[in-house]
N, C-alpha and C positions, 0 to 999 in steps of 0.2 A: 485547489486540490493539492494532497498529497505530491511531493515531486518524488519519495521515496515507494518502489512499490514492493509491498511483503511479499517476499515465500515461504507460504503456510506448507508447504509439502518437504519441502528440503530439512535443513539440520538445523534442531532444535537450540540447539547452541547459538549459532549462526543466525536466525532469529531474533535471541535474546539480544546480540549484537546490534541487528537490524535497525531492534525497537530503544535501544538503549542512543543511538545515534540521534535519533528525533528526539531534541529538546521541549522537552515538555513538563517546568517547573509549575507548579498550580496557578490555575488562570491562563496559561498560556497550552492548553491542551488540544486546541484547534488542527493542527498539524497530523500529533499521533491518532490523535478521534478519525478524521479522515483517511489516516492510509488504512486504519482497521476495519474501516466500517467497506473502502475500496475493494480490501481483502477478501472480505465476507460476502459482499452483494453476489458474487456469479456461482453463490455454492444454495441450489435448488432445496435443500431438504433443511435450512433454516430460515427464518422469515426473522427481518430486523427490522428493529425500533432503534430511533435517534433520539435522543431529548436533549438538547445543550453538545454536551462533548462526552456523554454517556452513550451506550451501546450497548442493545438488547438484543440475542442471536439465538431463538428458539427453535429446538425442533418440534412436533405437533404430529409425536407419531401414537397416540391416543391410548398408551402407556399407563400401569394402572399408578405407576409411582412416578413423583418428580421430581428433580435436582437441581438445585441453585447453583452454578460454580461461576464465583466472583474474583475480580481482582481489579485495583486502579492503577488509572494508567499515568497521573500523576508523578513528579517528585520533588523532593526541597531544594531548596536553588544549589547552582551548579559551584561546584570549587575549584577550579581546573581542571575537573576531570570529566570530559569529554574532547574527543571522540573516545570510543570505546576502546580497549586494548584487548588483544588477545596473549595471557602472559603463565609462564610456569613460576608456580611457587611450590615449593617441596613436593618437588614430583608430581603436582597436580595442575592441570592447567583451567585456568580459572581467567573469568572475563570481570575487566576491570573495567569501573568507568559508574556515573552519575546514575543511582536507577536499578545498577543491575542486582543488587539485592533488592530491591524494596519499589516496585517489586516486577519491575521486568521479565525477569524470566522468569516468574511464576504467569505472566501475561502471555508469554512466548509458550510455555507451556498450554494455555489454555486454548489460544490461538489455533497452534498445529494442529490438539486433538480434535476440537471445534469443526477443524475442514476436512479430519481424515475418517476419525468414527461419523457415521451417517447412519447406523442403526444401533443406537447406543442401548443399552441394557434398561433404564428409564428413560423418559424426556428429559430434555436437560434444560436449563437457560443457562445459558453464557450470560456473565454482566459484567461490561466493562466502561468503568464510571470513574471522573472527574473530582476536585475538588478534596480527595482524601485528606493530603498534607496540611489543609488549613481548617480555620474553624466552624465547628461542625455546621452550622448553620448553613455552611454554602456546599457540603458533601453529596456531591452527584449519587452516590447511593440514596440517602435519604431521600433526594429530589423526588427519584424515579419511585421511589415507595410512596411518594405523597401523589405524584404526577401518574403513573400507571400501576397502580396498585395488584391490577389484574394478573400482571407478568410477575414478580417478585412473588411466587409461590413453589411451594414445595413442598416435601415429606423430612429432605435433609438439606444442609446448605455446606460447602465448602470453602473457605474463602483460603486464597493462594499465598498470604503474607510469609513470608519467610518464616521458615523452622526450621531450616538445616535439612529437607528431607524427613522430620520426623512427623508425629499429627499433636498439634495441640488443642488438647479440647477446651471448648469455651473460651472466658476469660474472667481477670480479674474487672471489682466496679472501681470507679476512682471518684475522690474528691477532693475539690482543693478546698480551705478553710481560711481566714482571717483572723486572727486574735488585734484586737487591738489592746495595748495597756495605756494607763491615763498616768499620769503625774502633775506636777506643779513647774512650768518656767520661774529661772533663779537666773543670777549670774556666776557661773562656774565659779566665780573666786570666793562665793555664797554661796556654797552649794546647801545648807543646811536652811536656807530660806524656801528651798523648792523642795522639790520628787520628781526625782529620776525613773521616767517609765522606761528607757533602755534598761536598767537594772531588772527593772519588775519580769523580763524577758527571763532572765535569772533560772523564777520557776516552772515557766512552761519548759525550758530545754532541761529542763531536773524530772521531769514528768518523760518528757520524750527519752531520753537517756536510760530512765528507769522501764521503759515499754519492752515487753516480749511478745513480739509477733504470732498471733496464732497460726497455726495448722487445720485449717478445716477439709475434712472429707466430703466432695461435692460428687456425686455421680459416681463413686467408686476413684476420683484422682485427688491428691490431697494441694488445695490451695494456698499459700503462704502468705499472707498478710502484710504490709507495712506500713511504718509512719514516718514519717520524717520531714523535717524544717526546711521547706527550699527556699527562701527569702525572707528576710529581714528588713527593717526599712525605720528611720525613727531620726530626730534630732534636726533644728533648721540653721544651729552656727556652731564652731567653736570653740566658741565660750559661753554659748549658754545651757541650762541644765535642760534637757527634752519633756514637754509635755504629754508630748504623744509616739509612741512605738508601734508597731507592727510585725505581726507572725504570721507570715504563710506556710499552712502545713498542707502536704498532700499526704491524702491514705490511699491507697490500695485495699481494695477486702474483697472475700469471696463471695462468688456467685449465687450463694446461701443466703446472703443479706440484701437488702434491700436500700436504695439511699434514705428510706427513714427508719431503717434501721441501722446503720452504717452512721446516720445523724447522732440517734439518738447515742450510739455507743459512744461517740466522741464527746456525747454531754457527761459520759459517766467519767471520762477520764479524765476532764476537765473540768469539774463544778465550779469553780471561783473563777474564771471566765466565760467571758458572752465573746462568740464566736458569729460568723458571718460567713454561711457558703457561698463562692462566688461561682462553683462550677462543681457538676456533678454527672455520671454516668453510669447507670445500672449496668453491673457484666453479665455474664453468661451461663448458661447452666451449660453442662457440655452435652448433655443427652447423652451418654454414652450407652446404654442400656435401650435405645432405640433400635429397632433392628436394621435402620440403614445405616447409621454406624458402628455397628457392629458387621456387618457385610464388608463398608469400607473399611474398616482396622482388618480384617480377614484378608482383603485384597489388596490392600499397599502391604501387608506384612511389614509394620515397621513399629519403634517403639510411641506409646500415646503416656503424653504428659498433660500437665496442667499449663495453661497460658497466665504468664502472672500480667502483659500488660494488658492494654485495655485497646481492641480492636473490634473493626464492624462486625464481628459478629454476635456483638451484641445488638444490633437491630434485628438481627433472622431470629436470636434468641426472643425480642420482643415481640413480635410474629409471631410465637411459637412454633418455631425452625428450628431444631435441633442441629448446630453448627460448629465446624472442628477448623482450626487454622490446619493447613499443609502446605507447603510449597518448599524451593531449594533456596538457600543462602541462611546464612549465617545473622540471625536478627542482632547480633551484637555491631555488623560490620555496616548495617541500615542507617544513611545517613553520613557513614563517616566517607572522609574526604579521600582514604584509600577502599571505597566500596567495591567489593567483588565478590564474585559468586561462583564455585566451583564447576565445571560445567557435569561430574560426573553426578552432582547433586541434581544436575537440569533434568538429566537422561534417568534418575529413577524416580522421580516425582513424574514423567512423564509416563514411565512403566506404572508406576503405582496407579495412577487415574487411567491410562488404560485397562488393565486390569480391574476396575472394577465397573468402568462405564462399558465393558465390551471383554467381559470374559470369555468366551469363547473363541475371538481372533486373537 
């Protein structure tokens, strides 16, 4: 068991600190799974499911609407930054430390309300799952949608990944690609007996260079597209001329397209190479025009953007969930090795989901 034990009643902030202390880089989630799940057992009006180091916390108040609110309890390994710090930076005091953007206090948030609303405005499921940070294949989300398929329902879904406090709906789909180029081994000092396939590289980044990212209108929010070369790779000495090169490109594209559609665009902008996807993920429509989120943009009151990266919510979207990122921290600061998260960003993401899980208190 847990040797740390949460308080879900106290201060939200303070929480976020709690959950931020317990080490829990992916794969090694055992620890925080337990004190959550410790937390949850003695509150009567939700009923939990365990699978692995995921955590499913339903109420079952026979509700004609239902609400997914999700967050992992995962993070990417530590950099000296833990324990947690409690620290002011420009007059704001914000909790530092491994986690607490990405996404801690968005767990800390979900956690509080979890124990305090008990007659929330729909049913809710709480899901608090494993595995995020790595690849996807071992993502305790997925798990539980393969494993209990029954619980992972809804009308809308919200998942707590960092926005600063704002809502982003949807997401972008991503793909990574392969170009290979071919040439002829020479000896450098002969270079005119070979072909040079790092050159042939040449014209794919003439093509990349030459790309203007579209703007698509998804759901009434406009998504912004990208491309770009993230590794390179080619040549085996030197002195001699490379046979063979390599282009990894990743795209980003909106939630409008499809990966074979997303595929095929890349064939268009590339005809004179053959390409290889190594990795691929449909995004998200944002549903925005759904009347549960429109209810929830009503009730957090805050501004709704497009999400350009690529997060679970495109599994609720494959569901047919209609799913908005929300939570507090800064996704620029997710990951980095000075991670922090403002606490007054804690405290209205905390209003905001109250406010719409329990309008009336």
């Amino acid at each position: 068991m847990a040797s740390m034990k949460l308080n879900l009643l106290g201060d939200v902030a303070e929480l976020t600190r709690q959950l931020v202390d317990i080490e829990s880089v992916s794969g090694n989630e055992a620890e925080i799974a337990d004190a959550i799940e410790q937390a949850l057992k003695p509150l009567s009006h939700l009923s939990l499911t365990r699978d692995g180091n995921a955590i499913v916390a339903k109420t079952s108040l026979g509700r004609s609407q239902q609400v997914v609110i999700a967050g992992h309890i995962d993070t990417v390994p530590v950099a000296g930054n833990l324990p947690s710090k409690l620290m002011s930076f420009e007059r704001e005091q914000v909790i530092w430390g491994r986690g607490s953007v990405d996404m801690k206090a968005g767990v800390a948030v979900m956690l509080k309300l979890a124990a305090e609303i008990t007659e929330p405005a729909f049913d809710v499921v709480w899901v608090f799952y494993d595995q995020e940070e790595i690849e996807a294949s071992k993502n305790g989300l997925g798990r539980l949608v393969r494993n209990h398929p029954e619980l992972i329902k809804g009308n809308f879904a919200i998942l707590c990944e960092p926005t600063a406090a704002t809502i982003e709906g949807g997401c972008n789909g991503t793909m990574r690609i392969e170009i290979e180029l071919s040439g002829i081994k020479a000896h450098s000092a002969r270079p005119w007996m070979g072909s040079n396939a790092i050159h042939k590289i040449g014209g794919v980044l003439n093509i990349l260079n030459a790309y203007v990212p579209e703007e698509i209108k998804v759901d009434g929010l406009v998504f912004r597209e990208s491309l770009n070369a993230v590794m390179v790779s080619g040549g085996i000495a030197t002195n001699v001329i490379p046979d063979q090169a390599t282009v990894t490109l990743n795209y980003r594209f909106a939630p409008s397209r499809s990966v074979e559609d997303a595929t095929e665009y890349l064939r268009t902008l590339f005809p004179d190479n053959l390409f290889t996807v190594v990795d691929s993920a449909a995004g998200a429509k944002p549903g925005m025009n759904s009347p549960e989120a429109q209810a929830f943009v009503a009730a957090v009151n805050a501004p709704v953007n497009p999400k350009y990266g690529w997060t679970d919510v495109a599994r609720f979207s494959e569901m047919g969930i209609p799913a908005v990122n929300y939570g507090p921290g800064d996704p620029n600061k997710a990951h980095a090795d000075d991670e922090n998260v403002p606490a007054s960003q804690i405290y209205a993401c905390e209003a905001g989901l109250r406010n719409f899980l329990a309008p009336n208190h």
